[in-house]
mmCIF file as gemmi writes it, N, C-alpha and C atoms, coordinates in Angstrom:
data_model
loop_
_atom_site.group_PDB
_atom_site.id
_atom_site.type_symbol
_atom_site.label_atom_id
_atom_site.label_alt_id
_atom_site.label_comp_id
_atom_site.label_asym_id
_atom_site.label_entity_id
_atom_site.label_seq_id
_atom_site.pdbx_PDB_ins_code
_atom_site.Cartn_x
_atom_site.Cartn_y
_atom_site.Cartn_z
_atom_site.occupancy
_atom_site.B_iso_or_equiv
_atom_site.pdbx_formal_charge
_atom_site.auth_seq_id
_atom_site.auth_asym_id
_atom_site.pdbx_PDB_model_num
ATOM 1 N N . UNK Axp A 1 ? 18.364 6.78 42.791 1 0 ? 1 A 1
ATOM 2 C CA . UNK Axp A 1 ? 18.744 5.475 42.29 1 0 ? 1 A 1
ATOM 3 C C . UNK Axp A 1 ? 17.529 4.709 41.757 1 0 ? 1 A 1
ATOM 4 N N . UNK Axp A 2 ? 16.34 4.928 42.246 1 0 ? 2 A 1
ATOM 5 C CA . UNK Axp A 2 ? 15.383 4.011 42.174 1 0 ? 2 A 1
ATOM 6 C C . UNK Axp A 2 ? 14.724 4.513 40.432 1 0 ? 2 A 1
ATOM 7 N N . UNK Axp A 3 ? 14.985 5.659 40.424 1 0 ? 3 A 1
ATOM 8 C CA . UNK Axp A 3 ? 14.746 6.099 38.913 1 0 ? 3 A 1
ATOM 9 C C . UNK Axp A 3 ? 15.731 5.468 37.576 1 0 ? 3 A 1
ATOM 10 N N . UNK Axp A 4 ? 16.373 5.264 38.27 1 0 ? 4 A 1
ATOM 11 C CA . UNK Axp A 4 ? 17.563 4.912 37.078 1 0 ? 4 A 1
ATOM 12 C C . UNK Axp A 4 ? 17.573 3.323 37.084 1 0 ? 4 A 1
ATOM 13 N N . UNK Axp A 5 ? 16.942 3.036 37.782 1 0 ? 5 A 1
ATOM 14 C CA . UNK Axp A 5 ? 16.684 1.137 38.152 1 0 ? 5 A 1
ATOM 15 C C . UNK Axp A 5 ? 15.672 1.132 36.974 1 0 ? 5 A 1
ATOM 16 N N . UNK Axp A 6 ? 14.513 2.217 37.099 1 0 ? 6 A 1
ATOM 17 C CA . UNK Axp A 6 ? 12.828 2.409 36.721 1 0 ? 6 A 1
ATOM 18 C C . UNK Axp A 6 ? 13.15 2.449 35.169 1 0 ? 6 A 1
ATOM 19 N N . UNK Axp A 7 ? 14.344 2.961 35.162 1 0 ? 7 A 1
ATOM 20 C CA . UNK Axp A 7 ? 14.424 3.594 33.602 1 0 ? 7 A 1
ATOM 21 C C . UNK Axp A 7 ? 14.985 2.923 32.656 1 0 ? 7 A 1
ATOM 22 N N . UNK Axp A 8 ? 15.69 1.546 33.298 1 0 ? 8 A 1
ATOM 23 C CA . UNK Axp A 8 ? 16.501 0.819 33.2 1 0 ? 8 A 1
ATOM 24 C C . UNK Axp A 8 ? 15.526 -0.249 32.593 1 0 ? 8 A 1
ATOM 25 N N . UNK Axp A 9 ? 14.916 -0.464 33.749 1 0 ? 9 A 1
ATOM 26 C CA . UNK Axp A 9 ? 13.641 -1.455 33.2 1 0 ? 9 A 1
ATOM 27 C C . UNK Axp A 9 ? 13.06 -1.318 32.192 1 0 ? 9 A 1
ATOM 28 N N . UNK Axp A 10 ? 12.764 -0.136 31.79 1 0 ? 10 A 1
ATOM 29 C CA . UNK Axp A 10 ? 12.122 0.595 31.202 1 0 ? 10 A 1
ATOM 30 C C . UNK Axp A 10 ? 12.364 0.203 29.665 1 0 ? 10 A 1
ATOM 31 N N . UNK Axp A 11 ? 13.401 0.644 29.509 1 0 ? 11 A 1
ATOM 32 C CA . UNK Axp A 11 ? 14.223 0.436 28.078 1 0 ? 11 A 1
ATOM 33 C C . UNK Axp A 11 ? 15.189 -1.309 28.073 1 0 ? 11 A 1
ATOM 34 N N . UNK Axp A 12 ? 14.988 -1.994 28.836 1 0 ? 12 A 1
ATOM 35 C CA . UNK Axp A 12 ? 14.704 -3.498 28.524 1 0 ? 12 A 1
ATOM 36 C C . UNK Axp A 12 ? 13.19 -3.881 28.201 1 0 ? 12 A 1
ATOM 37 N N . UNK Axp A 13 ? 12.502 -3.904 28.826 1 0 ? 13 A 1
ATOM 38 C CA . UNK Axp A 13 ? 11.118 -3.599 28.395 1 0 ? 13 A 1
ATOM 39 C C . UNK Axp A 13 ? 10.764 -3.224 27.227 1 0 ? 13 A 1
ATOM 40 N N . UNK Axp A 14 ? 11.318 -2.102 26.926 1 0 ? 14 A 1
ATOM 41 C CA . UNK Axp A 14 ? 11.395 -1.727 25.429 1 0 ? 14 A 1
ATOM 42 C C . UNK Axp A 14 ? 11.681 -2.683 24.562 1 0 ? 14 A 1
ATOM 43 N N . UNK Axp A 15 ? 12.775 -3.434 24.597 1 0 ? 15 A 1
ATOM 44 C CA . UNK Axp A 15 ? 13.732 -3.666 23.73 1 0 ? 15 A 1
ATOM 45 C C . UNK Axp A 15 ? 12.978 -5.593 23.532 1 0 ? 15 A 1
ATOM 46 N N . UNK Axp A 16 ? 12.971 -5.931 24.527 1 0 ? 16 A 1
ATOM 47 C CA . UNK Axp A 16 ? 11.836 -6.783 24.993 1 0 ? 16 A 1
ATOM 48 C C . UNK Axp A 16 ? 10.201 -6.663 23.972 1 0 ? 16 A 1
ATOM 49 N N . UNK Axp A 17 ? 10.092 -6.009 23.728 1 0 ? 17 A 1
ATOM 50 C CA . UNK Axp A 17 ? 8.497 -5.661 23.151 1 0 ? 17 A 1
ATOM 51 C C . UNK Axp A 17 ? 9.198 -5.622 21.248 1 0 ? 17 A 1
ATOM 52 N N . UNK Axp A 18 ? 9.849 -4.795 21.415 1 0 ? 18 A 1
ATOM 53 C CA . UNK Axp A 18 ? 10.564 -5.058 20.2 1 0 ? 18 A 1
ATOM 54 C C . UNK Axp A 18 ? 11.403 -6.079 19.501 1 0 ? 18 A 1
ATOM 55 N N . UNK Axp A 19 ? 11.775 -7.034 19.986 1 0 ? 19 A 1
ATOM 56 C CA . UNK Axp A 19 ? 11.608 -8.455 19.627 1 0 ? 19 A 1
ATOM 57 C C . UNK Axp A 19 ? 11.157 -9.161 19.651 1 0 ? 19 A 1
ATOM 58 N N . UNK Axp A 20 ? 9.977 -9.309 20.704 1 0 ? 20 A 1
ATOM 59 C CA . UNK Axp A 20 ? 8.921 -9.633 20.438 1 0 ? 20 A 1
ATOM 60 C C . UNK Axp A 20 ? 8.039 -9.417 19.018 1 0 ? 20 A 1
ATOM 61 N N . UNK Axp A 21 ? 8.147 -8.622 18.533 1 0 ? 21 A 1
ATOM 62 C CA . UNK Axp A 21 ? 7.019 -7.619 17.618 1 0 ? 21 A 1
ATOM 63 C C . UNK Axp A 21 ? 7.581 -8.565 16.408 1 0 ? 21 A 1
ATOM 64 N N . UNK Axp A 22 ? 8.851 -8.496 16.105 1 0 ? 22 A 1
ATOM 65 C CA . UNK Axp A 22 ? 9.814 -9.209 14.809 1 0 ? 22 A 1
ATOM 66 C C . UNK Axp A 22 ? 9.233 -10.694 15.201 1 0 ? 22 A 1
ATOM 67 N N . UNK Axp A 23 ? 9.45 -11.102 15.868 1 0 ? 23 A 1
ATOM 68 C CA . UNK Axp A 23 ? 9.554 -12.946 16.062 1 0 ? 23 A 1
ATOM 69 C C . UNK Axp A 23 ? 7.738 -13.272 15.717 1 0 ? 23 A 1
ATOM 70 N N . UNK Axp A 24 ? 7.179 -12.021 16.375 1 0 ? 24 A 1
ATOM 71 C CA . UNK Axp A 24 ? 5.286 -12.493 15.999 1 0 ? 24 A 1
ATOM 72 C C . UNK Axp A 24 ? 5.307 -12.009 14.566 1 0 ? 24 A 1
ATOM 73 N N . UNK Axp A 25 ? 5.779 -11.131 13.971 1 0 ? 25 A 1
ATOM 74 C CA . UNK Axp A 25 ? 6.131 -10.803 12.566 1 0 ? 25 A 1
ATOM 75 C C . UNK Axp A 25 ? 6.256 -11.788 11.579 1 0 ? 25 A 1
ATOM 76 N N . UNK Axp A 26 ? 7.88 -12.559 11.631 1 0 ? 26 A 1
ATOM 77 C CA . UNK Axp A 26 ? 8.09 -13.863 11.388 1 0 ? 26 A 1
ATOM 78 C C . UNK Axp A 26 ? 7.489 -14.665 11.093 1 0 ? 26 A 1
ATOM 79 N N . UNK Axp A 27 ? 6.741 -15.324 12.901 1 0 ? 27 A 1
ATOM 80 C CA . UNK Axp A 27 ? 5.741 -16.028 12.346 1 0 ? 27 A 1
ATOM 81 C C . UNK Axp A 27 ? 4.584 -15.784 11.424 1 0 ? 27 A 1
ATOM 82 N N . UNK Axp A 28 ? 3.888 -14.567 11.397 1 0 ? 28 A 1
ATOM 83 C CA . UNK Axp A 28 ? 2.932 -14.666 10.703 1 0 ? 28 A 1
ATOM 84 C C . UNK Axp A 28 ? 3.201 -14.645 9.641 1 0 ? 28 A 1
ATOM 85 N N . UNK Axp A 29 ? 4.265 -14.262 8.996 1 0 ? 29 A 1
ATOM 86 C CA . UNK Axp A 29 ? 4.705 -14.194 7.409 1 0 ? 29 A 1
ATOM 87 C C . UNK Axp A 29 ? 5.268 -15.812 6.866 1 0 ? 29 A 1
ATOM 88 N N . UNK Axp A 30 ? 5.322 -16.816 8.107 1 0 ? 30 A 1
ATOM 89 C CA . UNK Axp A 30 ? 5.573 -17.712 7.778 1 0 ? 30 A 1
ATOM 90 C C . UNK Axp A 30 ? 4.102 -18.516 7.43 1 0 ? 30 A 1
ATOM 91 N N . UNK Axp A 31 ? 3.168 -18.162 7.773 1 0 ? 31 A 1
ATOM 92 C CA . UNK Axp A 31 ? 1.994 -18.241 7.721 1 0 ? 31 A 1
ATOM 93 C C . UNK Axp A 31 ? 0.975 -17.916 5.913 1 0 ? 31 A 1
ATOM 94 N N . UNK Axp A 32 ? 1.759 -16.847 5.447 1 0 ? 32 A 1
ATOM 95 C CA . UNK Axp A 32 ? 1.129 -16.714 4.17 1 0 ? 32 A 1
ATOM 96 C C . UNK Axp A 32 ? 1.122 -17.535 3.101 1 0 ? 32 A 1
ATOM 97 N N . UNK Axp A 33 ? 0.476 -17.937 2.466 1 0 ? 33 A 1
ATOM 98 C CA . UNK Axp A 33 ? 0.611 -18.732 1.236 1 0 ? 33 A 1
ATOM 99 C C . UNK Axp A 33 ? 1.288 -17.656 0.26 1 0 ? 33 A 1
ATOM 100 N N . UNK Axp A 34 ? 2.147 -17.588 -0.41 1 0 ? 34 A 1
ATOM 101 C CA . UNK Axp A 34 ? 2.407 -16.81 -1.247 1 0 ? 34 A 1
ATOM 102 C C . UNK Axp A 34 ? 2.01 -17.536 -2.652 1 0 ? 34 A 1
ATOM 103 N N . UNK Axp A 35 ? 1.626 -16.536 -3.912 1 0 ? 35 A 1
ATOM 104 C CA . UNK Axp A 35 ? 1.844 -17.412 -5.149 1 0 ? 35 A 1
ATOM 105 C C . UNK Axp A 35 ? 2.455 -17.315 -5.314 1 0 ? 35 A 1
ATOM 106 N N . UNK Axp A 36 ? 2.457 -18.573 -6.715 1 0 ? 36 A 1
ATOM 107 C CA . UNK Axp A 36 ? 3.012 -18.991 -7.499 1 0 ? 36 A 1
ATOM 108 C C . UNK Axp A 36 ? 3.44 -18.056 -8.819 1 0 ? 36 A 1
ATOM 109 N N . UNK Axp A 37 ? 4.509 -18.931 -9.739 1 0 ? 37 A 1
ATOM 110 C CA . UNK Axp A 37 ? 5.189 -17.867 -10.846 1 0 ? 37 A 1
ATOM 111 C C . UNK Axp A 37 ? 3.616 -17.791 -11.795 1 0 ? 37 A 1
ATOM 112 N N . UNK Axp A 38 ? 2.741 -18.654 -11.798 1 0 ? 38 A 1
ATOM 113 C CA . UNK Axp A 38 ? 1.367 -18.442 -13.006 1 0 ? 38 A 1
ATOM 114 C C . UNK Axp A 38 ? 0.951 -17.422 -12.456 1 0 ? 38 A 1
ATOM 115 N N . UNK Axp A 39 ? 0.111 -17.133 -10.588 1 0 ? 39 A 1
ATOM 116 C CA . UNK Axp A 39 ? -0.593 -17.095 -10.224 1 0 ? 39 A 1
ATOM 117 C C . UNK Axp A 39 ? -0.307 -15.232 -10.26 1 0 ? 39 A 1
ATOM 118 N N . UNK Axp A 40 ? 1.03 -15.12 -9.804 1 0 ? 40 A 1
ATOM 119 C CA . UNK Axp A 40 ? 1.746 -13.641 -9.893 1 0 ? 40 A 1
ATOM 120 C C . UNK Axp A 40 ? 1.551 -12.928 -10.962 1 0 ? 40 A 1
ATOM 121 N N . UNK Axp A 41 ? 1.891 -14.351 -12.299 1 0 ? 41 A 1
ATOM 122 C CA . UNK Axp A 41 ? 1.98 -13.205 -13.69 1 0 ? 41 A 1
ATOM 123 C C . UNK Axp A 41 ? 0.517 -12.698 -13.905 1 0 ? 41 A 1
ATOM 124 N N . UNK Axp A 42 ? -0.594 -13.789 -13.389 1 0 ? 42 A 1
ATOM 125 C CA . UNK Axp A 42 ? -1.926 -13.503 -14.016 1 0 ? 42 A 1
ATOM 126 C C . UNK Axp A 42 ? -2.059 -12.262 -12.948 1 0 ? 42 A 1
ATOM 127 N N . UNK Axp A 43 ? -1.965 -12.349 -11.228 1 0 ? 43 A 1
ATOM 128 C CA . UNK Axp A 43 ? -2.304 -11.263 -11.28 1 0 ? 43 A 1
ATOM 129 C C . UNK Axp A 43 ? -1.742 -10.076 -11.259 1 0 ? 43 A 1
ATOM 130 N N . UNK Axp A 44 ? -0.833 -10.038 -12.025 1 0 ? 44 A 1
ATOM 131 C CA . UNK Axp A 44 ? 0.1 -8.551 -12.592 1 0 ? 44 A 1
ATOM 132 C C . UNK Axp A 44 ? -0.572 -8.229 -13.662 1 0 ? 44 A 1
ATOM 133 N N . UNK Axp A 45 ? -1.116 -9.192 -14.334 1 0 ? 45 A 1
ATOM 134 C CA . UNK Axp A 45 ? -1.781 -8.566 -15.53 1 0 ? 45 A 1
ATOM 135 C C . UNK Axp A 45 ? -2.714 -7.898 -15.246 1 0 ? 45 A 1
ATOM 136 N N . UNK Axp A 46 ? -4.134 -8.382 -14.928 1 0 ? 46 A 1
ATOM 137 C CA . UNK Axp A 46 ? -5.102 -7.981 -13.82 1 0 ? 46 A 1
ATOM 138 C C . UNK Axp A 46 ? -4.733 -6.508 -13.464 1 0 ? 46 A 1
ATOM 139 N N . UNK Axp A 47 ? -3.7 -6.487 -12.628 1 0 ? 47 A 1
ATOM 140 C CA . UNK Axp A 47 ? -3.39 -4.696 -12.381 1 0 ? 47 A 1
ATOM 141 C C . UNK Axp A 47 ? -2.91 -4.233 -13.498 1 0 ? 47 A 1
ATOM 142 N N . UNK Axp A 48 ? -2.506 -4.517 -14.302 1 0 ? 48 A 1
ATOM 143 C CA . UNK Axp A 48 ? -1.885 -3.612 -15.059 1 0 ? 48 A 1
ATOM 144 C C . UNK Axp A 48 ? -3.334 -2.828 -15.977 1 0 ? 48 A 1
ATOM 145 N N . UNK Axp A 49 ? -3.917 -4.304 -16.248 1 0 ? 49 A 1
ATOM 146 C CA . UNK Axp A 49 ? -5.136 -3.648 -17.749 1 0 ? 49 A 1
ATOM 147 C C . UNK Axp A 49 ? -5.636 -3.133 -17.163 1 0 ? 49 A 1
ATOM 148 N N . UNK Axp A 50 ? -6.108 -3.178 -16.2 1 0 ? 50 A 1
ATOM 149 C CA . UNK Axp A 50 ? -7.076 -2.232 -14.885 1 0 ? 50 A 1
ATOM 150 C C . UNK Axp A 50 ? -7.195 -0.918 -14.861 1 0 ? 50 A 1
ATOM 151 N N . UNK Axp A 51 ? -5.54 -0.744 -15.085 1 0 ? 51 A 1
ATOM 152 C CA . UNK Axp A 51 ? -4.789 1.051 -14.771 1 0 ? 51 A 1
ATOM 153 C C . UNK Axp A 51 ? -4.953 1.642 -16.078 1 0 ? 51 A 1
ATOM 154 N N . UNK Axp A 52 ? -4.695 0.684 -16.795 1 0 ? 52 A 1
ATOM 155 C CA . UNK Axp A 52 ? -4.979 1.33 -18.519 1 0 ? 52 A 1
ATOM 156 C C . UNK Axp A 52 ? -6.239 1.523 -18.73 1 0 ? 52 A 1
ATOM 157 N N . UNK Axp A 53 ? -6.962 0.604 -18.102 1 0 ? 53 A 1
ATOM 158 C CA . UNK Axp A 53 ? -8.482 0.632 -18.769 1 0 ? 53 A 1
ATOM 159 C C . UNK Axp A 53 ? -8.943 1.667 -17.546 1 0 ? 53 A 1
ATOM 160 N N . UNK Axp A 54 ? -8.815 2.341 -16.294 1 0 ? 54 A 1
ATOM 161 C CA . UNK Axp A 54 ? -8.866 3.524 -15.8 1 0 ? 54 A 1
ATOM 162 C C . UNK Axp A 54 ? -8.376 5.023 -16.621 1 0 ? 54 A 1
ATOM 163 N N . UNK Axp A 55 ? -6.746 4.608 -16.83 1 0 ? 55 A 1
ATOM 164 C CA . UNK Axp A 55 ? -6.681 5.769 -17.394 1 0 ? 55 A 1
ATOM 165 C C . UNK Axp A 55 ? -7.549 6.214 -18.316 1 0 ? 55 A 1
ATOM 166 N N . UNK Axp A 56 ? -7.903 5.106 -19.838 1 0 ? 56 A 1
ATOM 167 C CA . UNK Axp A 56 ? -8.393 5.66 -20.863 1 0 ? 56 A 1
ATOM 168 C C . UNK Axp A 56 ? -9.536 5.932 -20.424 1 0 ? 56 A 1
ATOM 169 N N . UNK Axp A 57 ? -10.333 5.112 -19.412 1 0 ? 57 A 1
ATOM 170 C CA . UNK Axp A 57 ? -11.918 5.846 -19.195 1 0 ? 57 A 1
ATOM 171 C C . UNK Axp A 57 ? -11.744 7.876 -18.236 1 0 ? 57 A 1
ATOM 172 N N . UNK Axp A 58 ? -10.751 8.072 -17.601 1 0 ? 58 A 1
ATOM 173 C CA . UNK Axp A 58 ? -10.721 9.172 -17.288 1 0 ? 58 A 1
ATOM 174 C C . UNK Axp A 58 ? -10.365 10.148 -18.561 1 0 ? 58 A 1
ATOM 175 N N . UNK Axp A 59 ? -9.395 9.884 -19.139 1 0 ? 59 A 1
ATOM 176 C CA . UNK Axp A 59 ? -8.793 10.527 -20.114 1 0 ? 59 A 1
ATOM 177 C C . UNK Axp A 59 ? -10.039 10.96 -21.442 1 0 ? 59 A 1
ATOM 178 N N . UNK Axp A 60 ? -10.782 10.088 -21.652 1 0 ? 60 A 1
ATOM 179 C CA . UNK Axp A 60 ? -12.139 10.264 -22.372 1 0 ? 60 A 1
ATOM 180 C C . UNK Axp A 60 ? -13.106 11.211 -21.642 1 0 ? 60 A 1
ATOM 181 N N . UNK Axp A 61 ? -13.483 10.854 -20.298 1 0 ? 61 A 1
ATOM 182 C CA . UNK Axp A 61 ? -14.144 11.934 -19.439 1 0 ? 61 A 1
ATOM 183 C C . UNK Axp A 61 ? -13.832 13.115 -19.532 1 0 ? 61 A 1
ATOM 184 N N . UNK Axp A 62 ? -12.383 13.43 -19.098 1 0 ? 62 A 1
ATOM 185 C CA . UNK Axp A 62 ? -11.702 14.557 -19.001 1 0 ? 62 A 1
ATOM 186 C C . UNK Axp A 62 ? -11.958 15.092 -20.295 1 0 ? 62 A 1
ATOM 187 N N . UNK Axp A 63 ? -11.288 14.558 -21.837 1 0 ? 63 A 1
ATOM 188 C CA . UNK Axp A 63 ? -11.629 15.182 -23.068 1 0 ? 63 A 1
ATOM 189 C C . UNK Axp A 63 ? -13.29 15.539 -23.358 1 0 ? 63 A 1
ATOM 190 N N . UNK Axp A 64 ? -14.35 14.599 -22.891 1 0 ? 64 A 1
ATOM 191 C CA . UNK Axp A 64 ? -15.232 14.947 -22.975 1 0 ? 64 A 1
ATOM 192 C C . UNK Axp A 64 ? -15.699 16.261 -22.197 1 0 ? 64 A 1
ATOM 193 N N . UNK Axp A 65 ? -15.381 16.147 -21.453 1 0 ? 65 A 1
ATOM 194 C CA . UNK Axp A 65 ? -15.644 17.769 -20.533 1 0 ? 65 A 1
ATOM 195 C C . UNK Axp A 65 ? -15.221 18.97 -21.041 1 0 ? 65 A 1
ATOM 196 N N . UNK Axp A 66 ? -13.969 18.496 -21.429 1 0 ? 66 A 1
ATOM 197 C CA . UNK Axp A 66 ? -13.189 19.842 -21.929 1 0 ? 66 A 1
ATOM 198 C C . UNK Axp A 66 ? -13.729 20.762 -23.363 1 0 ? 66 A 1
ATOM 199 N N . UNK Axp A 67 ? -14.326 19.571 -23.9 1 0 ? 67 A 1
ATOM 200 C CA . UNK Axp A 67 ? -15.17 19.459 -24.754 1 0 ? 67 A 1
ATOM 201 C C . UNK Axp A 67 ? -16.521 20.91 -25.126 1 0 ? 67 A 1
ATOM 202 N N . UNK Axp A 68 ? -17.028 19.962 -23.75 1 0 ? 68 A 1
ATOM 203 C CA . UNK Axp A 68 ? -18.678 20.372 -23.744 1 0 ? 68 A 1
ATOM 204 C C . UNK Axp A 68 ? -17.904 22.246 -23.106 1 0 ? 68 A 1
ATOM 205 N N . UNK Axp A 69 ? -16.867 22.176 -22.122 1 0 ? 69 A 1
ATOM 206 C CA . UNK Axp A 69 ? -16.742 23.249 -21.85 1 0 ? 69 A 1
ATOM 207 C C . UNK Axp A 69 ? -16.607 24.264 -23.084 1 0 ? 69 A 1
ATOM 208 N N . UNK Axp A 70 ? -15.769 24.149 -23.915 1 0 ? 70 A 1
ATOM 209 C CA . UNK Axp A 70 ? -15.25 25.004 -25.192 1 0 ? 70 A 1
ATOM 210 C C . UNK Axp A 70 ? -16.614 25.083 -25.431 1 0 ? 70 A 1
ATOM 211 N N . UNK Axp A 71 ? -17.624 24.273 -25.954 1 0 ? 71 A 1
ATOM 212 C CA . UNK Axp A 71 ? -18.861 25.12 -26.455 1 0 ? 71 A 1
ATOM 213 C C . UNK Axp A 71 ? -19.667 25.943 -25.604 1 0 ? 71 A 1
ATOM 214 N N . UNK Axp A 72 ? -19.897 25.914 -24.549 1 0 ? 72 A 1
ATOM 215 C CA . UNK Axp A 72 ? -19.967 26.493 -24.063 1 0 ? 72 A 1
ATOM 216 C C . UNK Axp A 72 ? -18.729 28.435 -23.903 1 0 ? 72 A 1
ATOM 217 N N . UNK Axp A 73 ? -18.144 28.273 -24.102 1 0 ? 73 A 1
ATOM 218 C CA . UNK Axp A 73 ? -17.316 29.22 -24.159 1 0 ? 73 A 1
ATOM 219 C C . UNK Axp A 73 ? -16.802 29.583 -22.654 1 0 ? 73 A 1
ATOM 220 N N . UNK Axp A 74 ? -16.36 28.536 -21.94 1 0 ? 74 A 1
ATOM 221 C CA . UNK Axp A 74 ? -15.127 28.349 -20.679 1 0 ? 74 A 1
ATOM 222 C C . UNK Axp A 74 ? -14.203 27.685 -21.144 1 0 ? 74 A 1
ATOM 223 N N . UNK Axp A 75 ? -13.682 27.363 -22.11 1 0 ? 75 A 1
ATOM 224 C CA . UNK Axp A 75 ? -12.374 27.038 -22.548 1 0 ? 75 A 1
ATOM 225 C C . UNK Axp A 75 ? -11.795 28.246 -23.471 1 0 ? 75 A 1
ATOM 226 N N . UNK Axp A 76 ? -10.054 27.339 -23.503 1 0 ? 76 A 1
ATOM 227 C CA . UNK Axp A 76 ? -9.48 28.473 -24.562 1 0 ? 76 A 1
ATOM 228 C C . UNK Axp A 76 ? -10.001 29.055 -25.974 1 0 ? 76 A 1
C-alpha cells in the first residue's frame, strides 16, 4: 500500500511541477516587449538581405573554386 500512496504522490507531484512550469512560462512571456508592425518589418528585412547577401557570397566562392579546380584538371 505504501507504494501506491508513494506513487500516487508521485504523479501529483508531477502534474504539480507541470503547471507550475506553464504559469512561470506565462509570466515570463508576459514580460517581453514584443515589436512593433515598423520594428518587425525592418527586422525581417535585415534577415532576409543577410541570406541573400550569404547565399551570393557562397555561391561566388563555390563557382570560384570550381573554377580554379577545372584548371587544374579535377573537374569535369
Amino acid at each position: 500500500m505504501g507504494f501506491v500512496m508513494r506513487l500516487g504522490a508521485g504523479i501529483k507531484n508531477g502534474f504539480n511541477s507541470v503547471v507550475n512550469f506553464i504559469r512561470e512560462g506565462v509570466k515570463e512571456l508576459k514580460k517581453v516587449r514584443w515589436p512593433n508592425r515598423k520594428e518587425l518589418v525592418a527586422y525581417s528585412n535585415i534577415v532576409i538581405w543577410t541570406v541573400v547577401f550569404i547565399t551570393i557570397f557562397f555561391f561566388v566562392i563555390d563557382l570560384g573554386i570550381s573554377l580554379i579546380l577545372q584548371l587544374f584538371g579535377f573537374g569535369k
